[in-house]
C-alpha positions in Angstrom: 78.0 81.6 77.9 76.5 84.9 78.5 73.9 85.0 80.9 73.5 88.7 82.2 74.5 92.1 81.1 74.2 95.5 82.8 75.5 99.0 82.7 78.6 97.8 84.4 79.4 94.1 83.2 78.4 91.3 81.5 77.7 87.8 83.8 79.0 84.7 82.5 78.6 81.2 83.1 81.6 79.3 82.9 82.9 76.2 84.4 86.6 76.0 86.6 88.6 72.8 87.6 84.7 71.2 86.6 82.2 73.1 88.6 80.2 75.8 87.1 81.5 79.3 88.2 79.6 83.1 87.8 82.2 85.2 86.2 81.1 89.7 86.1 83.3 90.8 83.6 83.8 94.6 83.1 84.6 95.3 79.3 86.0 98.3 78.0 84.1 101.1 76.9 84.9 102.5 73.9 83.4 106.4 74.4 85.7 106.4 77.7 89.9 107.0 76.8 91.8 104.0 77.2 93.9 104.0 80.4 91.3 106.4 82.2 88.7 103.0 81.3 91.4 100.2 82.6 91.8 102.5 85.5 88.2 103.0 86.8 87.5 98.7 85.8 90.4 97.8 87.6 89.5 100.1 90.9 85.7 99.1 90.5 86.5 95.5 90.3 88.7 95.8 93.1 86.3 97.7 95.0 83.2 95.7 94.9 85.5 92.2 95.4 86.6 94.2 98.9 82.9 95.2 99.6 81.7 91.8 99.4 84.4 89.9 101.3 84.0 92.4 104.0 80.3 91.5 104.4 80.9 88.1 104.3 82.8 88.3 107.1 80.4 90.6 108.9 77.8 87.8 108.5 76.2 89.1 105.4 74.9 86.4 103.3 76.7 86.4 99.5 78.2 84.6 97.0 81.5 83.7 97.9 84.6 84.9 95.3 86.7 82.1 94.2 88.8 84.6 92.5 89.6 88.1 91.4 91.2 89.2 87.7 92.6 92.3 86.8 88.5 93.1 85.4 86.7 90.1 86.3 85.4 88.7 89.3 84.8 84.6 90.0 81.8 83.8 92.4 80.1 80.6 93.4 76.8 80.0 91.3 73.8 80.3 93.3 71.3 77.7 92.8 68.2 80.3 93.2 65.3 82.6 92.1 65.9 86.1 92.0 63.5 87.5 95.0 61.9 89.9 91.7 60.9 86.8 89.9 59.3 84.8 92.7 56.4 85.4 95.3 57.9 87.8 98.4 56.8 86.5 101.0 57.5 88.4 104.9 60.1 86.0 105.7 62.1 87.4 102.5 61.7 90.9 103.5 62.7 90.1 106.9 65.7 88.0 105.7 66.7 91.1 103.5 65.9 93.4 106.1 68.9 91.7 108.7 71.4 91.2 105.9 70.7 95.0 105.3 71.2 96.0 108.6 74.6 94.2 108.9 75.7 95.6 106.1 74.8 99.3 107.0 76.3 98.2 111.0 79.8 97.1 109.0 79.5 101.0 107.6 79.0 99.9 104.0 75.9 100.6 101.9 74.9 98.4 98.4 73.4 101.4 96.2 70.5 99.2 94.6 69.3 97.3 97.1 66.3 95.7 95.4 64.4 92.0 94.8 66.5 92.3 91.4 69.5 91.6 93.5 68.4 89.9 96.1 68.7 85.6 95.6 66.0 82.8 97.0 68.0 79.6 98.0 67.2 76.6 99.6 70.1 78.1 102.3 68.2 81.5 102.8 68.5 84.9 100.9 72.0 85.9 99.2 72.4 88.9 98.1 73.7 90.1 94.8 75.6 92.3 92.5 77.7 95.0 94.8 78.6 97.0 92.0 77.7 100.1 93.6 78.0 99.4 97.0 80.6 101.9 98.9 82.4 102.0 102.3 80.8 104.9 104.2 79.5 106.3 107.2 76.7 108.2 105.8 73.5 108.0 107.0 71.8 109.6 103.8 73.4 106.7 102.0 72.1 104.1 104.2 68.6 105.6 103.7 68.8 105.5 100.0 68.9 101.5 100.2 65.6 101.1 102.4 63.9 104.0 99.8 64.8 101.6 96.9 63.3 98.8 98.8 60.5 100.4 99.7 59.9 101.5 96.1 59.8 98.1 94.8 57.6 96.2 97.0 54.6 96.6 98.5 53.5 98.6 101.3 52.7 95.4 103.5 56.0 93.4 102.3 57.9 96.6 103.2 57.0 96.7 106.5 58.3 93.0 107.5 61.4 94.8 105.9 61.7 97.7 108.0 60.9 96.0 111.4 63.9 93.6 111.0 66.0 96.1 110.0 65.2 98.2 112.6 65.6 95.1 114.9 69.4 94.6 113.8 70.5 97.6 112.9 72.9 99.6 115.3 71.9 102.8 114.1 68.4 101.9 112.9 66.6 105.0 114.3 69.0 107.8 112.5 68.2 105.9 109.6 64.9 105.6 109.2 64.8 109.2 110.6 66.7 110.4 106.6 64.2 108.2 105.2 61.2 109.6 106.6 63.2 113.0 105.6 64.0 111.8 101.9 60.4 110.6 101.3 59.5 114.1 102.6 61.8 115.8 100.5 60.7 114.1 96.9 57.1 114.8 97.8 58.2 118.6 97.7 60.1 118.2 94.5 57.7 116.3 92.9 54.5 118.6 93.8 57.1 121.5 92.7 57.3 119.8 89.6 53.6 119.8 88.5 53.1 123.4 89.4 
């Protein structure tokens, strides 16, 4: 049963040897040639399935993958509320603030790191949905993930966000540092903008 659907994939709810199983399938697209689109679902599958063992075993808390297909990914169902549909309350924000930093110490960045991917459960936050995280180095890139946080919640949420990053994060200063620098720089576009 469908259950989900985004720009990437479609989430399923299925069930496997009896227990109910999250399946991401990533379909064909049609406007894309055929064995350029098998191509980039096969590597992106691959991909994010890599990502997210990789910051499992760096301590970061996610779903864990029962299996990989050629375009299809299995994970554990998570029994939760997504962060976006529930109160956040500082112990969230602080929760996804340490998972973040682990993830940016391990060198790896999620590209929408948001309440929309972030999961409540009874065990603590999981996060979600690594379909555009990347392997990298770059501190830009590890910037972009706190500015999309700090775009979706508010200012005093944030903040219990930032200071446990900036608690577990190895390179926490450099980081911040681009944000302050990317904040800075889409106040100039945007006043550029209006004239």
């Amino acid at each position: 049963m469908m259950i989900g659907e985004g720009a990437e994939a479609r989430i399923y709810l299925e069930r496997m040897f009896g227990t109910e199983v999250i399946v991401k399938l990533r379909g064909r697209k049609a406007y894309r040639i055929r064995e350029m689109d098998e191509t980039m679902r096969r590597r992106r599958t691959r991909k994010e399935a890599g990502i997210m063992l990789a910051a499992a075993k760096a301590g970061v808390p996610v779903p864990e993958i029962i299996a990989v297909g050629t375009f299809s990914m299995y994970m554990e169902k998570l029994d939760g509320t997504l962060l976006k549909d529930t109160r956040i309350t500082a112990r969230h924000m602080a929760s996804a603030g340490s998972a973040l930093a682990l993830l940016h110490s391990s060198n790896m960045v999620h590209g929408d790191y948001t309440p929309a991917n972030i999961m409540s459960t009874k065990q603590g936050i999981r996060i979600i949905d690594f379909g555009l995280a990347d392997t990298t180095m770059d501190v830009e890139q590890k910037a972009v993930d706190l500015l999309l946080m700090k775009r979706a919640v508010s200012r005093t949420t944030y903040a219990s966000f930032e200071s446990a990053y900036a608690k577990n994060s190895r390179n926490a200063g450099d980081v911040l540092r681009q944000l302050a620098e990317l904040e800075r720089r889409g106040r100039y576009q945007t006043r550029t903008m209006m004239g």
